[in-house]
C-alpha positions as CSV (number, residue, x, y, z in Angstrom):
1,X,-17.5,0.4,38.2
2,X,-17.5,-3.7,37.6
3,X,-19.7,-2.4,34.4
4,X,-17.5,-0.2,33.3
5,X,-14.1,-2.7,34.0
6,X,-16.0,-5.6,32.2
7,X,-16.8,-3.8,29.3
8,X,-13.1,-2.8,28.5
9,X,-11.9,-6.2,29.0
10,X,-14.6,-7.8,26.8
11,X,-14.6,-5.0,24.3
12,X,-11.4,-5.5,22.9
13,X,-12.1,-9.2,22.7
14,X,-15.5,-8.1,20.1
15,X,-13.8,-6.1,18.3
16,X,-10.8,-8.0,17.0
17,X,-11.0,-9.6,13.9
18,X,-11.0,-13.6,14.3
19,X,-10.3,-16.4,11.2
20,X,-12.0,-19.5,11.4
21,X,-10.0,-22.7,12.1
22,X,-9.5,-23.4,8.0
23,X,-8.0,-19.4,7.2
24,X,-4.4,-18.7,7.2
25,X,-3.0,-15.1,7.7
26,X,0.7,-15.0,6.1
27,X,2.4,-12.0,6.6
28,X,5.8,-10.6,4.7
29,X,7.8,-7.5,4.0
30,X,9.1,-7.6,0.8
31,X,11.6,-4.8,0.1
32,X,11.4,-2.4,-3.3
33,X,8.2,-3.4,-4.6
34,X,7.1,0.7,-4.9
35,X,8.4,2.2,-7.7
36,X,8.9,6.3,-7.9
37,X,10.5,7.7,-11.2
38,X,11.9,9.9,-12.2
39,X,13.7,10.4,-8.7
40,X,15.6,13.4,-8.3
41,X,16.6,16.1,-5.3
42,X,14.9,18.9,-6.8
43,X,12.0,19.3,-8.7
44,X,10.4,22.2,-10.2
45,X,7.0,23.3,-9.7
46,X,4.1,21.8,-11.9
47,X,6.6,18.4,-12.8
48,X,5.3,14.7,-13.0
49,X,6.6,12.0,-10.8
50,X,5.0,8.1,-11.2
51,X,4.4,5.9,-8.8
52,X,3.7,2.8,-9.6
53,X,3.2,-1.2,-7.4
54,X,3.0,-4.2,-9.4
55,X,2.5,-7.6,-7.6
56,X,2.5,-10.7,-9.7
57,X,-0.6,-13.0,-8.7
58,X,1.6,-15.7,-9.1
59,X,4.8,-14.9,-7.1
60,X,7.1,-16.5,-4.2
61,X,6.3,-13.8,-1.5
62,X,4.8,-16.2,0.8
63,X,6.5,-19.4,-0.3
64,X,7.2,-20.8,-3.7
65,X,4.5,-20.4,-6.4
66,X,1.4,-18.7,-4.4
67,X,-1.1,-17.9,-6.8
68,X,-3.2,-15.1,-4.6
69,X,-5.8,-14.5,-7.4
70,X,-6.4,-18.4,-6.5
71,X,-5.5,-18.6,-2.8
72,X,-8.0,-15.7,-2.0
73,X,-10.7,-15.0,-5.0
74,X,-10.1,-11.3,-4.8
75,X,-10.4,-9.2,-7.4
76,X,-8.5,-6.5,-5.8
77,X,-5.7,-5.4,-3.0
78,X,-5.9,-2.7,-0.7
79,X,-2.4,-0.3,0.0
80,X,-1.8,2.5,2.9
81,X,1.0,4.4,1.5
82,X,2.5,6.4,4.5
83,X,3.7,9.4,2.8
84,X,0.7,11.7,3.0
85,X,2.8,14.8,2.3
86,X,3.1,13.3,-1.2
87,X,-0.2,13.1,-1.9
88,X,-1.9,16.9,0.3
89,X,-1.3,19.5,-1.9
90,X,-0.6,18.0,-5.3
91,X,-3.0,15.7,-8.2
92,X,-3.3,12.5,-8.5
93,X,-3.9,11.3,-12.2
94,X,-4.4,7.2,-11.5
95,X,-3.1,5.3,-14.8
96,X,-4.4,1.6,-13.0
97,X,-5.9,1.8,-10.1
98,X,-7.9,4.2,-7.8
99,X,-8.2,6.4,-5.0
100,X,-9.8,4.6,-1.6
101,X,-11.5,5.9,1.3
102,X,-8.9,7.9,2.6
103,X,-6.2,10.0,1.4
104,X,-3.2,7.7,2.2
105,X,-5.4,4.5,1.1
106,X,-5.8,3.0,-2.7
107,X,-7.5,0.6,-4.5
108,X,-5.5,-2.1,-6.5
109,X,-7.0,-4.0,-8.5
110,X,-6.4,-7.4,-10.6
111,X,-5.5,-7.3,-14.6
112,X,-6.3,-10.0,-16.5
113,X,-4.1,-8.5,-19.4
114,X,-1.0,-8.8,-16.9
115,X,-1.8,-11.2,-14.3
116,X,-1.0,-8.5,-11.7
117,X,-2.4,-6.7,-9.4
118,X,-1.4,-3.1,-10.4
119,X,-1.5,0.6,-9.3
120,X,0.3,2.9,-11.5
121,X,-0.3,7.4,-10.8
122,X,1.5,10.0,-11.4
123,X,1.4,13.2,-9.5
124,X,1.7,16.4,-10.2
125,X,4.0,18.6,-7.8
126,X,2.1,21.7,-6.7
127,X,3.4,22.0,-3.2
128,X,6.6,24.1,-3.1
129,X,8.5,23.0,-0.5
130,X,10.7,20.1,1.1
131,X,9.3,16.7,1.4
132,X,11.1,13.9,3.4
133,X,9.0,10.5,2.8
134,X,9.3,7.7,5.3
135,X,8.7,4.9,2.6
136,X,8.9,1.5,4.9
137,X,5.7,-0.1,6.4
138,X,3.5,0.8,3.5
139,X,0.6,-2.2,4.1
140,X,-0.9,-4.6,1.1
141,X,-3.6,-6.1,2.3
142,X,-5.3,-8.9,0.4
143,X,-8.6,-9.8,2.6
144,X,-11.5,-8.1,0.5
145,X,-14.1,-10.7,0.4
146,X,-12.4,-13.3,2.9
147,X,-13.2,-13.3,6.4
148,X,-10.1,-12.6,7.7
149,X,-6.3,-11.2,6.1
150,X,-5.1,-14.4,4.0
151,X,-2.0,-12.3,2.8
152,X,-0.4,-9.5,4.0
153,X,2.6,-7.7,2.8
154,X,4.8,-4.6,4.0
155,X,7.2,-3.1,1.1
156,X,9.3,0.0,0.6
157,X,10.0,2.6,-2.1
158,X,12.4,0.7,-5.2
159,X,16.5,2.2,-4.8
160,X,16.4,3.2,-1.0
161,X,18.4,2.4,1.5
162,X,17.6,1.9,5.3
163,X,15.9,3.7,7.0
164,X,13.7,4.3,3.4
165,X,13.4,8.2,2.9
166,X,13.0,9.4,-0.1
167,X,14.1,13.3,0.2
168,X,13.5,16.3,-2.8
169,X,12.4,19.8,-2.7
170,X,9.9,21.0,-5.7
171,X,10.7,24.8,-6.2
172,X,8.9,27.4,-8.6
């Protein structure tokens, strides 16, 4: 029993990701920075929506002029997107970007050409029905080849209002 009670105190403990004593994690939620066009009520069957996040690598998210490209050396950002009814049932066609390990998770990477870190898809309505996307607390995470989450940002869906749900019905 002692065993048992010292391995779920000290478990926890292992398992929790630590930053050495030079690593700052900065953490912001910066409304509007998803953008979903066209937005409409109803949509038919078959129609094209975009989706599309664009973060500067120089911007003031985290206090004026942060460069992360510089700050962090990473070639690429990481988004959870909580509105998996979006994406089960209907195609993805990525534009900039890709798909990461998991359904809800995506790959975005840096372009030179822009100096942004972009992720740009459109998808294709397949899935008749109503859909009611919670848009806040979708996660950026900018930590790839650091030890620990420099920069961190929470965002919400461009032209919505609290509490973020973006509402339509695709029909046939």
């Amino acid at each position: 029993m002692k065993n048992i009670l010292k391995a779920l105190i000290i478990l926890p403990l292992l398992l929790s990701a630590t930053c050495e004593d030079d690593c700052t994690t900065n953490n912001q939620f910066v409304e509007d920075l998803i953008e979903v066009y066209p937005q409409g009520n109803i949509y038919e069957q078959g129609d094209i929506i975009t989706l599309q996040l664009v973060i500067p690598s120089l911007n003031d998210y985290f206090g004026e002029g942060t460069n992360l490209l510089e700050s962090t050396n990473d070639i690429e950002a990481e988004v959870i997107l909580r509105f998996d009814d979006l994406f089960s049932g209907n195609e993805l066609t990525f534009i900039r970007g890709e798909q990461g390990t998991h359904q809800n998770k995506f790959i975005i990477p840096y372009y030179e050409d822009s100096d942004s870190y972009e992720l740009i898809f459109q998808v294709t309505l397949n899935k008749l029905g109503y859909y009611s996307i919670h848009s806040s607390s979708n996660d950026i995470s900018f930590s790839h080849l650091n030890s620990c989450n420099d920069f961190h940002l929470e965002t919400t869906i461009s032209g919505l209002v609290p509490p973020y749900d973006l509402t339509f019905s695709v029909i046939e």
